[in-house]
N, C-alpha and C positions, 0 to 999 in steps of 0.2 A: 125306062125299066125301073120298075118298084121293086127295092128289096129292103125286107124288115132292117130295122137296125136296131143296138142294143143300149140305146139311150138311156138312161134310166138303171142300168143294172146295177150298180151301187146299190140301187135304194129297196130292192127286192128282199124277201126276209131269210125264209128257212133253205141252205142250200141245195134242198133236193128243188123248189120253185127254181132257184140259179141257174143248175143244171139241166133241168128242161124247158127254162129260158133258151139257154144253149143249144140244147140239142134243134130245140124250134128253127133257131136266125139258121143255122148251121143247113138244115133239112131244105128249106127255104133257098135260100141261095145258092144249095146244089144247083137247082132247076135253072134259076134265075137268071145263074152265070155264067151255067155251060154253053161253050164256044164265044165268051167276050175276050176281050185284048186282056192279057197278063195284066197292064197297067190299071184297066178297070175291077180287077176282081183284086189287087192288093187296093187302089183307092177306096176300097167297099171295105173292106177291111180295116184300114188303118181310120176309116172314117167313122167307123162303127165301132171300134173297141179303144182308141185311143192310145192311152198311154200303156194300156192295157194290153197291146198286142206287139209281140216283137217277130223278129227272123231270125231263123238259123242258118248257119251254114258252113258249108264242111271247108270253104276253102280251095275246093278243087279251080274253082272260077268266082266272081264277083257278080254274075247274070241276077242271081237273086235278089241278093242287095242292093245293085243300081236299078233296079225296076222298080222295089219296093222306095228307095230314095229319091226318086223322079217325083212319087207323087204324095211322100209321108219323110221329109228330109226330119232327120234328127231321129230317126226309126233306132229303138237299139237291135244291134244283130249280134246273136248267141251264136260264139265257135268252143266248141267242146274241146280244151286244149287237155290232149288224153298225156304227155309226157312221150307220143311215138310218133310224132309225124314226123314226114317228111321237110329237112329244111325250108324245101321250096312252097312247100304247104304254108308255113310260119310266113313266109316272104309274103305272099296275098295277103296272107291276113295283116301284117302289117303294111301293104301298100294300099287297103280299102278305108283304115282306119286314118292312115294322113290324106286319102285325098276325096274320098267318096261322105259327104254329109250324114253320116252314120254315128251311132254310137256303140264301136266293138267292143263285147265284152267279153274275155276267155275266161271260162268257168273248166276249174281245174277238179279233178278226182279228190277226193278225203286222203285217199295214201299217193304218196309220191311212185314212183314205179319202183324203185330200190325198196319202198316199207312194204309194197304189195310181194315183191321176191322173198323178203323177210316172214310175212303173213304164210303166205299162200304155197313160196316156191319159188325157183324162178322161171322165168321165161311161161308163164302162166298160159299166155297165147297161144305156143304150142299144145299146150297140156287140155283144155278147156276154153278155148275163144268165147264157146258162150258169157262165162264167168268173166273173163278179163275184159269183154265188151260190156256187161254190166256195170262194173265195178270204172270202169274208164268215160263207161258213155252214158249210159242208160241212167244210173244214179244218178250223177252230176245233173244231167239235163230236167230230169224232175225237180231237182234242187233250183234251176234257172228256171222254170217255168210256173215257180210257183206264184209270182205276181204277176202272173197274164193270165187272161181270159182266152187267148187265143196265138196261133204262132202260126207261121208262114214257112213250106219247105220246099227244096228244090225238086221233087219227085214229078218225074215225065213219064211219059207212057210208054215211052217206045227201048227204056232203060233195061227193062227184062220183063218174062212173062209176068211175074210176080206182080210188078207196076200197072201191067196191062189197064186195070180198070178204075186206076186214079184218078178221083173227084176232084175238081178245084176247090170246090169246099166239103168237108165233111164233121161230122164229130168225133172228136179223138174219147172213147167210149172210160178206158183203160185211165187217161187222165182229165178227163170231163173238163174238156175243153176242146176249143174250135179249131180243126186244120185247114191252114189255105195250102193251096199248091197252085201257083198263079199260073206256071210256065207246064203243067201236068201236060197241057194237047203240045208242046212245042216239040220240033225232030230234034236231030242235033244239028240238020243244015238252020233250021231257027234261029238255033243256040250260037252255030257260027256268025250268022250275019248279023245279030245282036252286036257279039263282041266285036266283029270289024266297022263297024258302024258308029260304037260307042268309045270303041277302045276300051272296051271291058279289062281288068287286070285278070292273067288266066295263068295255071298252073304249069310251069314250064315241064313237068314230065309228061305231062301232053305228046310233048315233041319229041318223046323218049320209048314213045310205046304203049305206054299204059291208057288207058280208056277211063276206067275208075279210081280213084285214090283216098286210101283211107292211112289207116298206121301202116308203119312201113313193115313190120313184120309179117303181117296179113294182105299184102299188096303185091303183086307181080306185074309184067306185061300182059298185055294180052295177046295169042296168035292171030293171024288174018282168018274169018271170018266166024271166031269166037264172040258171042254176048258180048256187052261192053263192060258185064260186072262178072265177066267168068274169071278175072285174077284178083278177084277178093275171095280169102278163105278157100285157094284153089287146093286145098290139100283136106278139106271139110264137106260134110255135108250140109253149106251153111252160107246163105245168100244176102243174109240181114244181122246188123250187128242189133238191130232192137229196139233201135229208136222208131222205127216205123211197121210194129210190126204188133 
């Protein structure tokens, strides 16, 4: 399988040539790599952008990061530490960073959550989740990605309608750069036998109910045979906190 890669990008001139560099490898490799193994479509990635490409990840499970680590060890991977997770959230992330050949790095908000109560109000979440997902997630994360060309995210298909038509590679238009989603075609029976296979580190409220996990104030269980993201924002009209959206 031939797919462009982006050798050379450095030495390109005026950023609008960059960006339609990008947008090119990006369009290219849709085609390219839809239906290869999760592991080939981050090794095309981490091979093609370098030092230049990292992962995110929320922390819910480690699936992303050990796949991408298998074939790009020393990857740095971006957790957006908003100041509202969940302990158990914090736990993975610090059990990926001591054992998994990774390089975590938690990019925290401009305001603490007490200066944003002071700002804004408190309990903002209630008030405007859009906003308090901005100001927690969305910001921050343009702030971390601003020295990549390219980023890697956990987004599957079968997560909600909204996901349905998730590319393993696309162009992220909004920050003119590259989106991998390696594990996009995987179920969550995938996901399970990944993690028993590898002993993936995985989020203990898993075993508590919840299906998705984000901040804890915006997080519930889920009932039997609700979405797996119907207890985020379940008191909203609001399915995305914005980072992918």
């Amino acid at each position: 399988m031939s797919v462009v890669n982006a050798a050379g990008l450095g030495l390109l001139g005026p950023a609008r040539d960059r960006t339609a560099e990008l947008r090119s490898l990006a369009e290219e490799a849709a085609v390219a790599l839809e239906g290869a193994p999760a592991e080939e479509i981050a090794r095309w990635a981490a091979e093609t952008f370098g030092d230049r490409f990292c992962v995110t990840s929320s922390m819910a499970d480690a699936v992303l990061a050990h796949v991408v680590s298998r074939v790009a060890p020393g990857v740095d991977v971006i957790f957006l530490d908003t100041g509202l997770h969940f302990p158990e959230t914090l736990k993975v992330r610090d059990t990926v960073a001591a054992t998994l050949p990774v390089n975590v790095r938690s990019i925290r908000p401009r305001l603490t959550v007490g200066q944003q109560d002071g700002e804004y109000g408190p309990r903002l979440f209630n008030k405007s989740p859009d906003d308090c997902c901005f100001l927690r997630k969305v910001e921050p994360l343009e702030r971390a990605l601003a020295d990549y060309d390219a980023w890697a995210a956990g987004l599957r298909r079968d997560e909600s309608p909204t996901r349905a038509n998730t590319p393993v590679v696309t162009f992220d238009a909004k920050r003119g750069k590259v989106k991998v989603n390696p594990i996009a075609a995987w179920s969550q029976a995938d996901v399970d036998a990944y993690i028993s296979r590898w002993n993936v580190p995985v989020n203990e409220l898993f075993k508590k109910g919840y299906t998705s996990i984000g901040c804890w104030p915006c997080t519930r269980r889920t009932k039997a045979g609700e979405d797996p993201r119907a207890g985020r924002w379940a008191m909203f009209d609001k399915t995305e906190c914005g980072l992918h959206t």
